[in-house]
Backbone bond lengths (Angstrom), bond angles and torsions (degrees), N, CA, C in turn:
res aa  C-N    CA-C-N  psi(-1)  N-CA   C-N-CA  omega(-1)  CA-C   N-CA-C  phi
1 X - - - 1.457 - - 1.530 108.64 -
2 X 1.605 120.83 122.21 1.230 83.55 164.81 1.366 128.97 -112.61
3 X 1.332 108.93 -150.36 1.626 101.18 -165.47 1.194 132.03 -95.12
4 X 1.209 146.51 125.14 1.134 150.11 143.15 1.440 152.46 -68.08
5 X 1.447 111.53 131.30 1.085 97.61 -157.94 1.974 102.74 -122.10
6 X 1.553 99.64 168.56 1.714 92.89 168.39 1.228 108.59 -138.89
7 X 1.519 135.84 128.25 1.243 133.36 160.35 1.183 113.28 -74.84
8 X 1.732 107.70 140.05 1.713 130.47 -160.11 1.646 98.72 -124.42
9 X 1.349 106.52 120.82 1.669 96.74 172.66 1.494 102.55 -132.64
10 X 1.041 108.87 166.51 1.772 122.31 -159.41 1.651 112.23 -156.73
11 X 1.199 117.62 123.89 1.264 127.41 -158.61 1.324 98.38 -154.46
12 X 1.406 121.41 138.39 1.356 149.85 162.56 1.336 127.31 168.59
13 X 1.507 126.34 -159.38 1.580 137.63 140.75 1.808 126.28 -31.74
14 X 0.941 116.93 106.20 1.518 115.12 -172.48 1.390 95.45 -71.47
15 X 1.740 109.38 142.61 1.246 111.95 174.08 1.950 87.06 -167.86
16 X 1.720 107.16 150.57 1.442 99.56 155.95 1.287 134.62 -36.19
17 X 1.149 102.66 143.47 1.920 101.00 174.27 1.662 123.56 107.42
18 X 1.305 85.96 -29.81 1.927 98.85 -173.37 1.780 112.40 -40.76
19 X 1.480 97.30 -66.60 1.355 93.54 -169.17 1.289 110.53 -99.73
20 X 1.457 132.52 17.40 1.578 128.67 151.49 1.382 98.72 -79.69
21 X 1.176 138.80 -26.73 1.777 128.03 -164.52 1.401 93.28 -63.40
22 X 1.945 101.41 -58.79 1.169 110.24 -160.13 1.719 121.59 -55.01
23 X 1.349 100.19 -49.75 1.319 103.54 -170.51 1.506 130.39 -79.61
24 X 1.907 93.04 2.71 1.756 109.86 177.50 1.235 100.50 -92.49
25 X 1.758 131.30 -28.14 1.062 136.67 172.66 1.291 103.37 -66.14
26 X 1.300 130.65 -35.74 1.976 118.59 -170.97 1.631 99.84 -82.96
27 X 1.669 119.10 -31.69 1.356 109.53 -179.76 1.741 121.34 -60.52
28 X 1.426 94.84 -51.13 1.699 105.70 170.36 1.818 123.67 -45.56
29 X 1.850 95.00 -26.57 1.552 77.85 174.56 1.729 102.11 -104.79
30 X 1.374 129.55 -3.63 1.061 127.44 151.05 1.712 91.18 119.80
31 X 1.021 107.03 6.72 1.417 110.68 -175.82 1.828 106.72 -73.76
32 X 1.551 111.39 124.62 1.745 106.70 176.80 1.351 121.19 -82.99
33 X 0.768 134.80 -170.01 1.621 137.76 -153.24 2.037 95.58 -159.24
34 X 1.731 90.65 89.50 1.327 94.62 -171.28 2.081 105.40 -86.81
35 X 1.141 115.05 13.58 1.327 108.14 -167.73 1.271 108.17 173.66
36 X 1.549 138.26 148.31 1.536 130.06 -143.62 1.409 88.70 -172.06
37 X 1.280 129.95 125.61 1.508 137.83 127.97 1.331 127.80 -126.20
38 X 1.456 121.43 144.77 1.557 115.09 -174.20 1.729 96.02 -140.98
39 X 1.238 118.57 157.63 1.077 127.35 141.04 1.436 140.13 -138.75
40 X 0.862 133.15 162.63 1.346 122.49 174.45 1.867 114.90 -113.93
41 X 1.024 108.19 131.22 1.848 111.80 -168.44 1.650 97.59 -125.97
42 X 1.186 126.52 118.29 1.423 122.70 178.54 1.539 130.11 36.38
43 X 1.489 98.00 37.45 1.971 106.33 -175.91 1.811 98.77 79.50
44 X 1.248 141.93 12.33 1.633 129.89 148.88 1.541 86.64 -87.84
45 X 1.017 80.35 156.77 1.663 124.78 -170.53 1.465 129.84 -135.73
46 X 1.928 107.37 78.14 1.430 104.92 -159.12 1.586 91.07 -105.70
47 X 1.236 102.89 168.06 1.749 127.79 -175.92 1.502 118.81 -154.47
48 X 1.457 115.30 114.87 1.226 108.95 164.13 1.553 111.68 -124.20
49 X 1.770 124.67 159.91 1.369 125.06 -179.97 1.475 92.48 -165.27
50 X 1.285 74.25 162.14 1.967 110.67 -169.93 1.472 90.09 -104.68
51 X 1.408 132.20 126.49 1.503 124.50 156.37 1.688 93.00 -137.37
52 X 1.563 84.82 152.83 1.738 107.10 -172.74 1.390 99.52 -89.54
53 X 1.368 134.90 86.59 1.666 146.99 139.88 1.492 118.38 -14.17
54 X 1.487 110.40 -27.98 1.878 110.61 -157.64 1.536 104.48 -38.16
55 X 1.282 120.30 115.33 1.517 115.92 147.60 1.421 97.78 103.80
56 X 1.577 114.61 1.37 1.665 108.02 -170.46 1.414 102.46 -117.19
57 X 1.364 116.16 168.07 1.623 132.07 -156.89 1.892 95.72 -97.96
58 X 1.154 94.00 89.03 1.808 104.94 178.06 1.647 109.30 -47.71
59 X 1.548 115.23 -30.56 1.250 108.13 -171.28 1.253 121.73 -79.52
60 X 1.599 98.49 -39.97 1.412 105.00 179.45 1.843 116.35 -62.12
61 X 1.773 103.62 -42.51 1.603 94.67 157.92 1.628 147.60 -59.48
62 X 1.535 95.64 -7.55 1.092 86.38 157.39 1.735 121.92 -113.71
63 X 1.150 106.50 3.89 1.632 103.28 175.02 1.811 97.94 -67.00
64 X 1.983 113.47 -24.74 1.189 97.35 -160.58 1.487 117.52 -83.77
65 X 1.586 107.64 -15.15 1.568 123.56 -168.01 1.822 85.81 -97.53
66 X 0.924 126.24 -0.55 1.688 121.98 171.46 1.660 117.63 -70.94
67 X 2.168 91.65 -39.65 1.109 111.75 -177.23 1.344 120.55 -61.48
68 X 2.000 101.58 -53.71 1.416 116.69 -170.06 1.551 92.76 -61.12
69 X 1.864 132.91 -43.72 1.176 108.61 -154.00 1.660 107.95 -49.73
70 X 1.708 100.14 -35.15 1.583 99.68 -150.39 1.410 103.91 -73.77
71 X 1.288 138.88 -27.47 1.379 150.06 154.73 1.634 106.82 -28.05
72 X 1.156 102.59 -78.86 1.482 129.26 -160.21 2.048 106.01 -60.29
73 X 2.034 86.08 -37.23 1.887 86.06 -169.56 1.052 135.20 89.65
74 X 1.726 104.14 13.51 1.398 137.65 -174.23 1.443 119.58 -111.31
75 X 1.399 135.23 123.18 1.062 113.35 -178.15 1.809 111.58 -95.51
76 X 1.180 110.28 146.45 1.562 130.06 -153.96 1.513 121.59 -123.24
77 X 1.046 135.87 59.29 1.321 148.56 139.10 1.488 126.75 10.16
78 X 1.395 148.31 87.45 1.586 106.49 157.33 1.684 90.03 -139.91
79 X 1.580 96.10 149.51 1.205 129.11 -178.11 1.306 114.39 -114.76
80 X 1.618 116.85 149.32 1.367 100.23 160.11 1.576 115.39 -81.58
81 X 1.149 116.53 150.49 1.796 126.79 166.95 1.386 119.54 -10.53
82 X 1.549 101.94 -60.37 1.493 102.64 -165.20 1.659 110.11 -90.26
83 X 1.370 130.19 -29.49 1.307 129.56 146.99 1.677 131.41 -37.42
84 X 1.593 93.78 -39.26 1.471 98.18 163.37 1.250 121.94 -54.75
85 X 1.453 96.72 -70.50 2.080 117.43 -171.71 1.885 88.37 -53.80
86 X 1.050 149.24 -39.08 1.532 139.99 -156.30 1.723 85.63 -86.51
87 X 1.575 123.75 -65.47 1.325 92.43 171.04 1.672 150.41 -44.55
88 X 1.529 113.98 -39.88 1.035 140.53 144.01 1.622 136.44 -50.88
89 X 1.738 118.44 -3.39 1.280 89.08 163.55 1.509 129.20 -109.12
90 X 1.313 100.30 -162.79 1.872 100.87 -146.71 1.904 83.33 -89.75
């Protein structure tokens, strides 16, 4: 099988909690977290990650990071890989 992946991005107001919601939500569906950057620029609060999807229900992960965004107040992104890079190239 091979692998798949989805890029996850996350943007808003920095506040506790952001990326424990997120990343307890990717553990619970078993989904890994192949790659992670965040920063913080004057209290925004951006996030991007690589997680390996193989074999998992893309939709349902993102109805769930739809949820945390609206919780959290973050807006929450995920794509699969290759939809990304086709949006994204030059």
């Amino acid at each position: 099988m091979a692998k798949e992946r989805a890029v996850i991005t996350v943007t808003g107001i920095d506040h506790p909690g952001i990326i424990a919601s997120i990343t307890k939500a990717l553990a619970d569906q078993d989904v890994n977290i192949e790659d992670l950057s965040q920063t913080i620029v004057q209290g925004l609060f951006t996030m991007i990650l690589i997680a390996d999807v193989t074999g998992r229900d893309l939709s349902k992960l993102q109805q769930t990071m739809a949820r945390i965004g609206k919780k959290q107040g973050v807006q929450i992104t995920v794509q699969h890989e290759n939809i990304f890079k086709y949006m994204h190239r030059v």
